[in-house]
C-alpha positions as CSV (number, residue, x, y, z in Angstrom):
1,X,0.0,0.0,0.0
2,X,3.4,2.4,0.3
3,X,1.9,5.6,1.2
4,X,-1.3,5.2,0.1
5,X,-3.3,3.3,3.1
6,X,-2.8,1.7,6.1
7,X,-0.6,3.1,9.4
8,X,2.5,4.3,6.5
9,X,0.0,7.1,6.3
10,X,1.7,9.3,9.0
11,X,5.0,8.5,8.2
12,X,5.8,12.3,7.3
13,X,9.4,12.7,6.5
14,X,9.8,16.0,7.4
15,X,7.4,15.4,10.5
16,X,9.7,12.1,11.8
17,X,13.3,14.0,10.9
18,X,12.0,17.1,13.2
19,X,10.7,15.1,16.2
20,X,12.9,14.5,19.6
21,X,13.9,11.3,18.8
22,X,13.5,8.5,15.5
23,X,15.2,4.8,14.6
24,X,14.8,2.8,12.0
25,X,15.6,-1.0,12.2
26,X,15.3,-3.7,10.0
27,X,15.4,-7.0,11.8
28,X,16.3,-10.1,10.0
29,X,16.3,-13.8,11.6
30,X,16.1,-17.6,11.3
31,X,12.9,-19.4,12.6
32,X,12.3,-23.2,12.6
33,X,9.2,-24.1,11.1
34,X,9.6,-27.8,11.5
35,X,11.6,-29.4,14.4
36,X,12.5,-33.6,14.5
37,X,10.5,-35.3,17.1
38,X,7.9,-32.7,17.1
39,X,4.6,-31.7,14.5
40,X,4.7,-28.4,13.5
41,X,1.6,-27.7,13.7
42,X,-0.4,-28.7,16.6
43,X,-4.5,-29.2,17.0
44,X,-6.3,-26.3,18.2
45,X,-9.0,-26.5,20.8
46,X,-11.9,-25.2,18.2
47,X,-10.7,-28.2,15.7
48,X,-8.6,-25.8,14.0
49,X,-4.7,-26.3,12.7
50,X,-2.3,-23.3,14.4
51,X,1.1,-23.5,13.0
52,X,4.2,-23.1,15.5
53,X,7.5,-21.5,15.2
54,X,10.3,-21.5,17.4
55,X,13.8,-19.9,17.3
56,X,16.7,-21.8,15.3
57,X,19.1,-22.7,17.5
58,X,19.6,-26.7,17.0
59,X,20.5,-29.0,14.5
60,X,16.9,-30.6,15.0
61,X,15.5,-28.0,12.9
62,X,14.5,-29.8,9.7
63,X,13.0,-26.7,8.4
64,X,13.9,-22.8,8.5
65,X,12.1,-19.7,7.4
66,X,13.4,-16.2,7.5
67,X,11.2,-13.5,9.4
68,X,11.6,-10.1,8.2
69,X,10.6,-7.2,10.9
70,X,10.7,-3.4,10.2
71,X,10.1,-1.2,13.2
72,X,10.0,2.8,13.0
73,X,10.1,4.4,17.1
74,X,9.4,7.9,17.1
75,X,9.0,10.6,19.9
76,X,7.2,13.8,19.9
77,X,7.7,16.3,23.4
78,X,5.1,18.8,22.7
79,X,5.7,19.8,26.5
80,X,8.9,21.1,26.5
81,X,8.8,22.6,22.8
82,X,7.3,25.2,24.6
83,X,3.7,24.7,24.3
84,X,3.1,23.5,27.4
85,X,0.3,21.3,26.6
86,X,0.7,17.3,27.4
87,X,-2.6,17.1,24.9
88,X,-1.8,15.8,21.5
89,X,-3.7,14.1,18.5
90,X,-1.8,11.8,15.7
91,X,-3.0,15.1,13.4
92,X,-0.9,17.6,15.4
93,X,2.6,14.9,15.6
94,X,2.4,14.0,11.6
95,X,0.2,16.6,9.9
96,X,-2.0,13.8,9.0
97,X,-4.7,11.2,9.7
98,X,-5.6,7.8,8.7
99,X,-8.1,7.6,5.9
100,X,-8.4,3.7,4.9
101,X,-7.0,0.1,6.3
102,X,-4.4,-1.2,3.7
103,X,-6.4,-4.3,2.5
104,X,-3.2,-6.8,2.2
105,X,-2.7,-6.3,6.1
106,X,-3.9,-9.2,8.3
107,X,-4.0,-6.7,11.5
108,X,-3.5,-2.9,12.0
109,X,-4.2,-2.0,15.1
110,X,-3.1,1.5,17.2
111,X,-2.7,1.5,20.8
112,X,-2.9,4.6,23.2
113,X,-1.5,4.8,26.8
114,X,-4.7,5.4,29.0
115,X,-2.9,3.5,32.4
116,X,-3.9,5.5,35.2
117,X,-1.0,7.3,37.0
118,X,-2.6,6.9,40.9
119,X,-5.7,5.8,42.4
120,X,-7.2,9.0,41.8
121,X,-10.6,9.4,39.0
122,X,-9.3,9.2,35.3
123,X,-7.4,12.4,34.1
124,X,-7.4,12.0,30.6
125,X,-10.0,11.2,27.9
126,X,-9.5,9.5,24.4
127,X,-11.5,10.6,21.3
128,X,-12.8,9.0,18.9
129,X,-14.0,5.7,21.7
130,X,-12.0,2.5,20.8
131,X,-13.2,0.0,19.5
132,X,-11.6,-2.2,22.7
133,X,-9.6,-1.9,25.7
134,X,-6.6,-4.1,26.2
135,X,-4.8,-4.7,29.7
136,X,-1.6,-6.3,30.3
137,X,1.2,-6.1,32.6
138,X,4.4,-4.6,31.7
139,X,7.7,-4.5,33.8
140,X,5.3,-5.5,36.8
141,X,3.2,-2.6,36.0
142,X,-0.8,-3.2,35.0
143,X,-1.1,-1.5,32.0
144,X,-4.5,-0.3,30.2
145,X,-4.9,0.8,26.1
146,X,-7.1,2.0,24.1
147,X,-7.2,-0.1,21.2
148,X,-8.1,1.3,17.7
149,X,-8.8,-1.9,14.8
150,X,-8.5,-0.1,11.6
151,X,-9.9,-3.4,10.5
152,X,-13.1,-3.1,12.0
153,X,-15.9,-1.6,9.8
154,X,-17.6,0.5,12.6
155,X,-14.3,2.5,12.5
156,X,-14.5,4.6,9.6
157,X,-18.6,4.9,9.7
158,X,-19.0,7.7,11.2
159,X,-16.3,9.9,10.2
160,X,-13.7,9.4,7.1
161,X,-10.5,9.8,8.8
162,X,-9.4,8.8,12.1
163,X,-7.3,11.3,14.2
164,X,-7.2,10.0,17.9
165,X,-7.3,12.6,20.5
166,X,-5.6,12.5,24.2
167,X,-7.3,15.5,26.4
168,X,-6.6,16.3,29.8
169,X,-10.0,17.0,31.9
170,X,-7.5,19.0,34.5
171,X,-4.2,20.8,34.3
172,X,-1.6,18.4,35.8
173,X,1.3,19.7,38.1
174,X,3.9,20.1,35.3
175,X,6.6,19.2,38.0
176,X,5.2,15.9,38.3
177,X,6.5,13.8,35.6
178,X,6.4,9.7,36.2
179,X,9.8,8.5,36.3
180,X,9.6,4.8,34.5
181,X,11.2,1.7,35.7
182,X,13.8,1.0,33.2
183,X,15.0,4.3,32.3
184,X,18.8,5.6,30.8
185,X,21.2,8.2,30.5
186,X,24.2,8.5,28.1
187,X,27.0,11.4,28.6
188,X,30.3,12.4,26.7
189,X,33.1,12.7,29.1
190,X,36.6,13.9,28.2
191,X,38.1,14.5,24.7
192,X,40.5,12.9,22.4
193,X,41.0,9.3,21.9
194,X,42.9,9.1,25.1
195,X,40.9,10.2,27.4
196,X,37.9,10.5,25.7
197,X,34.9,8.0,26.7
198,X,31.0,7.6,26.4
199,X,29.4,6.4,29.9
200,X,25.9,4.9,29.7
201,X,23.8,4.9,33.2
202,X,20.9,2.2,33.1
203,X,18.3,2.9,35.8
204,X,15.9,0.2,37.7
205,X,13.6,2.0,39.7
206,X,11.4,-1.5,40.9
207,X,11.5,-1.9,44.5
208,X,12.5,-5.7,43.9
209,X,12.5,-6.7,40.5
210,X,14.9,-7.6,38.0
211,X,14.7,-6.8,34.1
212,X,16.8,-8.0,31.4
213,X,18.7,-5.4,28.9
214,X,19.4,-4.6,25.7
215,X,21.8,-2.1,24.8
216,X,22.1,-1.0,21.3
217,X,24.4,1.8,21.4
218,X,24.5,4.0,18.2
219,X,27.8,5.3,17.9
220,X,28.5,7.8,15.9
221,X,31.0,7.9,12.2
222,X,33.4,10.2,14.3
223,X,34.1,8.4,17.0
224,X,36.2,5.4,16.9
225,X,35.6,2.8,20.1
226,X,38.0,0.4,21.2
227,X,35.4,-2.9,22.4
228,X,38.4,-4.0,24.8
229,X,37.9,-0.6,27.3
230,X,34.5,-1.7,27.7
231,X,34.0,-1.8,31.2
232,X,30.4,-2.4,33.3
233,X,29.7,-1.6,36.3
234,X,27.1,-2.7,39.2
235,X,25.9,-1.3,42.3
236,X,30.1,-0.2,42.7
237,X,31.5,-4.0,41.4
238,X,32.6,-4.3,38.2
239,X,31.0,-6.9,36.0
240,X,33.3,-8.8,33.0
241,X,31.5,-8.2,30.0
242,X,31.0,-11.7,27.9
């Protein structure tokens, strides 16, 4: 569908290149579609075939398909770019809303944020109503979104775009920002390839629970890194990188 339907709608290039933050990836891996010793595809309660694929990682893979996954992450800060708003709409972040479901796409679904941030009644409102709410738990956090199925026909009946809407009912303390669980900072420190070094702080804020990390550090042209000063440290211990 390129640029024509679907979610590629809002992808604005002049609207991603000027935002806070943007990556593109392209993710390419091996998947086993049939293993030795085991069906690949397994009886479904409803009498219905559902096919399973697990990661490639042994010889008893007697089959291997290659998934392709392209992912876009892009952040808009309307706060601090001095309008002092938290509201925002997909309209005002890419100049553009969605008109039409691309027809070759099996789901297309956009989710919005609604958790609550304390026990107090709801502070913000979503507009259009989703078509669904979905709850799940996130770094040991219950999370709640508003789910939007392009897919579904009721969607585009009543108006021929869709621009969802996040409102405030009350000002919030603008001091008051939630500080996430898993959150980083990255700082250049000295100069020159001598003393010159890139330190990366990685922040757990759970009372008592453990995460695992991945780091993907984009470095870069300028700078060249030597791997073997690599050097991690936890809690005031040092940790041997593998």
């Amino acid at each position: 569908c390129s640029l024509q339907a679907g979610l590629a709608v809002l992808l604005k290039a002049e609207r991603l290149f000027h935002s806070s933050y943007h990556s593109q990836a392209v993710h390419i891996r091996p998947v086993c579609r049939v293993s030795a010793g085991l069906s690949s595809f397994l009886q479904h309660p409803k009498g219905k075939s559902k096919a399973t694929l697990s990661h490639c990682k042994d010889a008893s893979c007697l089959a291997v398909s290659w998934e392709l996954r392209q992912t876009l992450t892009v952040v808009f800060d309307f706060f601090s770019s001095g309008q002092g708003k938290k509201d925002w709409s997909l309209f005002k972040m890419f100049s553009r809303t969605l008109t039409d479901t691309c027809p070759l796409a099996s789901q297309s679904k956009v989710y919005v944020d609604i958790s609550p941030k304390n026990k107090e009644k709801e502070l913000l409102e979503v507009s259009p109503p989703p078509t669904s709410v979905h709850e799940a738990i996130v770094q040991g956090e219950k999370k709640t979104y508003a789910v939007y199925d392009l897919l579904s026909p009721s969607l585009f009946n009543t108006s021929r775009s869709l621009n969802v809407q996040l409102k405030w009912k009350r000002p919030q303390d603008s001091s008051e920002m939630p500080v996430p669980t898993l959150h980083a900072q990255r700082y250049v420190a000295g100069y020159g390839l001598q003393t010159g070094e890139i330190c990366t702080l990685i922040y757990n804020t759970h009372p008592y629970r453990a995460f695992p990390v991945i780091l993907l550090e984009t470095v870069p042209w300028y700078l060249r890194l030597y791997v073997h000063t690599l050097t991690i440290i936890t809690k005031g211990k040092e940790n041997k990188p593998s």
